[in-house]
C-alpha positions in Angstrom: 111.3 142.2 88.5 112.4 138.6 89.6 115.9 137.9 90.0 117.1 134.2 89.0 120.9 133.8 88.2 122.1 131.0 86.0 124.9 129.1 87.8 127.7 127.8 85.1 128.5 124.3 85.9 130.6 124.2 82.6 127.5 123.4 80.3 127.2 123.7 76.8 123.7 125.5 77.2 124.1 127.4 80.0 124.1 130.9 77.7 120.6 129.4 76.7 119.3 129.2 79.4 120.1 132.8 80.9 118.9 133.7 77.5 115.1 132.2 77.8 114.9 134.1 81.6 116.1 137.2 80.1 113.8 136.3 76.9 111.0 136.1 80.0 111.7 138.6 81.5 113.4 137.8 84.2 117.0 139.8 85.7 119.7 136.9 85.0 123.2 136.6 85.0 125.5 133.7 84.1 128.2 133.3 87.0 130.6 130.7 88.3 129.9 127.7 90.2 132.7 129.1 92.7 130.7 132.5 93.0 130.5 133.4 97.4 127.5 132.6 98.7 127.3 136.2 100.0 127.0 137.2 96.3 124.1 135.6 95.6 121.9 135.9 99.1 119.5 138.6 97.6 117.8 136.8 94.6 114.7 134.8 94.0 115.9 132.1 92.3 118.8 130.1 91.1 119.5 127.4 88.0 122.4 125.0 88.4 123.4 124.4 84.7 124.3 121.5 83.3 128.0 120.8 82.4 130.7 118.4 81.5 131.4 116.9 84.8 129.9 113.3 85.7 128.5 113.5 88.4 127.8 110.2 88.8 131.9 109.7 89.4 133.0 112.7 91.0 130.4 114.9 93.2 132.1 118.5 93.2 130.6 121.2 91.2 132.3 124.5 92.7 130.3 126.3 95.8 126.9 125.0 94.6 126.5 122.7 97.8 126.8 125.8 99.7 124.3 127.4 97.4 121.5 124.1 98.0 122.0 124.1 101.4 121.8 128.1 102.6 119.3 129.3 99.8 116.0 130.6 101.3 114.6 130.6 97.2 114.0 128.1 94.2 116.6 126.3 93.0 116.5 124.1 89.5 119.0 122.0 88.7 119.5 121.0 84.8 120.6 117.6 83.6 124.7 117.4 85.6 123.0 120.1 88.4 119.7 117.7 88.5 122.5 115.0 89.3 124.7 116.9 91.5 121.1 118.1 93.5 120.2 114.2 94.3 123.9 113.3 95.3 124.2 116.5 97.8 120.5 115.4 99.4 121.7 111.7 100.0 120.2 110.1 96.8 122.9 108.5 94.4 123.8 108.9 90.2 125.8 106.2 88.0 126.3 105.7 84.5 123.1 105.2 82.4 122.3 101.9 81.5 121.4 103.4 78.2 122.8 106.7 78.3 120.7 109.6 75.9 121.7 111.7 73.1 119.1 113.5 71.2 115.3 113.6 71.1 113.5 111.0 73.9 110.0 110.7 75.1 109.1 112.1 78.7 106.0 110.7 80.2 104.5 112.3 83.6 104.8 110.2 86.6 102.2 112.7 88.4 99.1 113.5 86.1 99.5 117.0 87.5 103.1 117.3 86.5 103.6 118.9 90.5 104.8 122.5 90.0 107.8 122.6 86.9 105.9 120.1 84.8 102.4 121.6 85.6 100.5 122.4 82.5 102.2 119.6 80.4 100.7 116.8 78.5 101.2 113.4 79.4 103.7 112.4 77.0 106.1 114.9 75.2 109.7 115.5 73.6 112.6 116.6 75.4 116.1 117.1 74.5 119.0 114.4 76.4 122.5 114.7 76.4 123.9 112.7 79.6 125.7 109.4 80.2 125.3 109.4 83.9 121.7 109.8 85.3 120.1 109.5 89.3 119.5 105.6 90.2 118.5 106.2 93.7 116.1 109.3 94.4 117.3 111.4 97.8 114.4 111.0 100.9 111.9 114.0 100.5 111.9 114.4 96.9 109.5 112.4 94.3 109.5 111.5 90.5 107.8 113.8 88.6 108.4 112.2 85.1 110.5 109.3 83.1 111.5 108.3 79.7 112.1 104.5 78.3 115.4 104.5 79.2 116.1 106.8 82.0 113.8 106.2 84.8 114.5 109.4 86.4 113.3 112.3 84.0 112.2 115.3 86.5 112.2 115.1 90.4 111.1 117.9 92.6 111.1 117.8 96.8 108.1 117.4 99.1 108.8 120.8 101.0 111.6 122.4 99.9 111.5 124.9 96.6 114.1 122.0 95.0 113.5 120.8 91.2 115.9 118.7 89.3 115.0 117.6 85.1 117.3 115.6 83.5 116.5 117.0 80.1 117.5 120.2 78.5 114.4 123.1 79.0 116.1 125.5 77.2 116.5 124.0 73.9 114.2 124.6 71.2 114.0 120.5 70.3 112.2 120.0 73.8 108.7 120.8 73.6 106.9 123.1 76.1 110.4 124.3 77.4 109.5 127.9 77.8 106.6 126.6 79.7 109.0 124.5 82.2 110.7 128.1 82.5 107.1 129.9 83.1 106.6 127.5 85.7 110.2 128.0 87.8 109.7 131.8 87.9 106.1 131.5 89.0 107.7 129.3 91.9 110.2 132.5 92.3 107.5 134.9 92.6 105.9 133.1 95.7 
């Protein structure tokens, strides 16, 4: 069975999304963003949640740089993790010029969707709740999808098993969440 923790960044989703990998299957537990590295060595993936903090203004988020930096296995970071994921790999978040709240239009940068988007169509809906969003993607990683407003929708890196969405999988308002999901564990498996 794969193992994928949920890492709580202070997010009001994070229960949902332990609850779609256990709903898949997969071994999950919620624990702290200040959890030891030495506790979380043996898994095969890890989700950095979303949360309260801005990102864009203050760049601490418990142990999870240690986490990025000494993890062998996938990691996907969720709307303040995606942000927190670009700032730790030298890319750069600020306040939104129009920040999003609610349902929003993603659009595929990469017909193919690269490896969390793969399978999607084109254009689809996807749930937003942020103010602060990446301006400035980190070297080795690319744009895997946009909306209107935030021009940095999904990112993933060139190499590493890094993969940052802005947007909310694990709510039922985004379509083809479970999907999104599907796709990180398949990434776990390997």
């Amino acid at each position: 069975m794969v193992r994928i923790y949920v890492v709580d960044n202070g997010g009001q989703w994070t229960h949902r999304e332990w609850r779609v990998l256990k709903y898949l299957d997969v071994e999950s537990e919620i624990v702290p963003n200040d959890t030891p590295w030495e506790k979380l060595q043996d898994l095969d993936g890890l989700v950095l949640s979303g949360g309260a903090p801005r990102v864009g203004l203050q760049h601490a988020l418990g142990n999870c740089a240690t986490f990025l930096d000494r993890a062998p296995y996938p990691i996907l970071g969720i709307c303040a993790g995606e942000q927190f994921m670009a700032t730790h790999y030298g890319g750069r978040c600020a306040p939104g010029k129009v920040p999003e709240f609610g349902k929003m239009e993603m659009i595929l940068d990469d017909p193919t969707g690269g490896r969390i988007l793969a399978g999607l169509p084109e254009r689809s809906i996807v749930w937003e709740s942020h103010n602060d969003e990446v301006v400035e993607v980190p070297k080795g990683f690319r744009v895997t999808a946009h909306s209107a407003s935030c021009p940095v929708q999904a990112i993933e890196h060139e190499v590493l098993p890094r993969f940052g969405l802005q947007f909310h999988p694990e709510v039922e308002h985004t379509q083809h969440g479970e999907r999104i999901f599907r796709n990180f564990i398949q990434a776990c498996r390997k």
